[in-house]
Structures are given as structure tokens and as C-alpha cells.
C-alpha positions in Angstrom: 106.5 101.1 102.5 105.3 97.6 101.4 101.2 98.5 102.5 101.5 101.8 100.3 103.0 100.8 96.9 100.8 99.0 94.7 99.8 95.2 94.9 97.8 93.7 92.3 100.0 90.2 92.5 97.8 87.5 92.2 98.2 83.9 93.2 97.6 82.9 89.3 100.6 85.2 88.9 103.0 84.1 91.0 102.2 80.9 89.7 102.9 82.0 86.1 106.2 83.8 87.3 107.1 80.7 88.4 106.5 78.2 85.6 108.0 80.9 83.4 111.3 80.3 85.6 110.6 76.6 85.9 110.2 76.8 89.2 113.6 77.6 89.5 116.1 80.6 90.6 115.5 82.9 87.4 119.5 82.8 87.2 120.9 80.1 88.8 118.1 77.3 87.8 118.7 76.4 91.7 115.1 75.0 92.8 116.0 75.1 96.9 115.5 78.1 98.8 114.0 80.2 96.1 111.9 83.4 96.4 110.2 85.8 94.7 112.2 89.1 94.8 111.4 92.7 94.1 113.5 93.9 91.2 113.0 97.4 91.9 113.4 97.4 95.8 110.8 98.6 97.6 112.8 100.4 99.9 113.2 102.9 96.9 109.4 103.6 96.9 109.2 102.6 93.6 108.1 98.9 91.7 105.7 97.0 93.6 103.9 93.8 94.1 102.7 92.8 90.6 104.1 90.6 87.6 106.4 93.1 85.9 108.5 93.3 89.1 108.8 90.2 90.9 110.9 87.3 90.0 112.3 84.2 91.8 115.7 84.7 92.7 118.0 82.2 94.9 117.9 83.5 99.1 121.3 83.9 99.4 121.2 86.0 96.0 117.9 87.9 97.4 119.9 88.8 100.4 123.2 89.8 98.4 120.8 92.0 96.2 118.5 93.7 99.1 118.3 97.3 98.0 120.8 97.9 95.7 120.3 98.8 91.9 119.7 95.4 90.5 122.3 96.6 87.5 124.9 97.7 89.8 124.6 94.6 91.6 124.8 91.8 89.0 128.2 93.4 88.7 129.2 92.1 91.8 127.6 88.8 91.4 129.4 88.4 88.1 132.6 88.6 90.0 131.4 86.7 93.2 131.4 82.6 92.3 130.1 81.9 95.6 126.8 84.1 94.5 126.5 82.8 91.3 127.3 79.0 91.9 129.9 78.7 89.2 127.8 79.5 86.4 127.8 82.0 83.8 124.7 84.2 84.6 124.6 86.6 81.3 122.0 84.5 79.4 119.9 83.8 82.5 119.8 88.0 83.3 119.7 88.9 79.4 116.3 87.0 79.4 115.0 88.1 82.9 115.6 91.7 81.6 113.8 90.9 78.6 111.3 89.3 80.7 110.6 92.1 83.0 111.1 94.8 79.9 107.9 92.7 78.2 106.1 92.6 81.7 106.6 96.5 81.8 105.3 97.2 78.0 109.1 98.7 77.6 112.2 97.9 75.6 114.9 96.7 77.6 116.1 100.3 77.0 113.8 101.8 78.0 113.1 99.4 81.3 116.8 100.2 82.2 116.0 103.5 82.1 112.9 103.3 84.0 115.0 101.6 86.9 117.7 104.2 86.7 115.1 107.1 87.3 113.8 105.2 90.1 117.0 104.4 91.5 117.6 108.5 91.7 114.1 109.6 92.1 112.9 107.4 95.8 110.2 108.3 97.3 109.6 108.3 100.9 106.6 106.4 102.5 104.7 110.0 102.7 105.4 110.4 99.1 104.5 107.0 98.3 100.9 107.5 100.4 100.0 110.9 98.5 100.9 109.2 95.0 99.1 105.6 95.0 99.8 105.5 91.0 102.1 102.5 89.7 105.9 104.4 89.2 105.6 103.3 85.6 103.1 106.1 85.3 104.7 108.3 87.3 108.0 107.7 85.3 105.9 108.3 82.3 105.1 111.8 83.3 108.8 112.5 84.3 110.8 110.6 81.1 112.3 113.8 80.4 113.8 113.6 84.4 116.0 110.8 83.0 
């Protein structure tokens, strides 16, 4: 899946995602053991590699996440203290949604609904391969599948 989705993720890029986050776990501000994650898993053949859907995210928080909805799962780590380190994570995930929202060209409605039709529209690597478009224009095609 990861050779067929789209990948315009530049080294300049990663390096601005990552002075955006202070070179830091976007919501923890842990600096060990921090990579960049795919908001929008690729396993749903959907998102990417490119700057409105990569972040850095703590490993054992990358792992917890894998391929779940990223909204479903900051439930969990909202409950979880061992995920979230003891700190209160709504600020740090208000401003990586807004952060990703911008990124997209959306409102952070609109981004949360761009993830929820992903989430129930995946796409399969054949799909993926027919359809090399970003899923924000295929989502844009479809809003009305919402």
C-alpha cells in the first residue's frame, strides 16, 4: 500500500513538521523515541506521505494508534495515563487538528469529516493503484458520500 498512495514528503518538510512540533511528540512534548506518523493510516488506502498527514507522535503512542481512527483512538488515550504520560493532551490534539485542518486547506470540520469518509470508504491496494489521485480529491468528488 505504502508504494501506491501518494508521496510528495520532502526532507524540507519533514524538517518543518518538526520544528513546527519542536522537535518534539506533537502531544506529549516527549523528544525520545519520536516518529513521524500517518494520521490517516495507510492501511485504509487513504492519506499519504505528504505534510498535511504526517506528524511526530511518541513510538509507544504510534504503536497504540496503528490503524485505528485517530478520533476513536485519542479516546482511549485520554483514559490510558500510561499513553499519555500524565498529561492532559486536549490542547496539544486541539492544535494538531487545527494543524492538519490548515495543512489540508479544510476547517477542522470539515478535516474530521474528510477522515470519517475515509475511515468508511478504504480502498484496497488494487483500488489504490487504479486511482493515484490524493483522497482529498477523491473525497472532494464524493462529499456528498459523507
Amino acid at each position: 500500500m505504502k508504494r501506491n498512495l501518494p508521496s510528495n514528503l520532502t526532507a524540507e518538510d519533514i524538517e518543518n513538521i518538526q520544528r513546527k512540533f519542536n522537535y518534539s511528540c506533537s502531544l506529549t512534548g516527549i523528544r525520545d523515541n519520536v516518529t513521524l506518523d500517518h494520521f490517516i493510516p495507510v492501511e485504509w488506502g487513504h492519506g499519504g506521505f505528504y505534510p498535511g498527514n504526517v506528524y511526530p507522535l511518541e513510538k509507544t503512542l504510534n504503536a497504540s494508534k496503528s490503524n485505528k481512527n485517530p478520533f476513536e483512538w485519542i479516546k482511549e488515550v485520554r483514559r490510558d495515563k500510561t499513553l499519555r504520560r500524565g498529561k492532559n493532551i486536549d490542547q496539544q490534539w486541539s492544535e494538531l487538528i487545527q494543524y492538519l485542518a490548515s495543512e489540508n486547506g479544510l476547517t477542522v470540520d470539515e478535516f474530521k469529516q474528510f477522515v470519517k469518509w475515509c475511515a468508511r470508504n478504504k480502498r484496497t491496494v488494487e483500488e489504490v493503484r487504479r486511482d493515484k489521485r490524493m483522497s482529498l480529491e477523491i473525497y472532494k468528488e464524493h462529499r456528498w458520500d459523507v
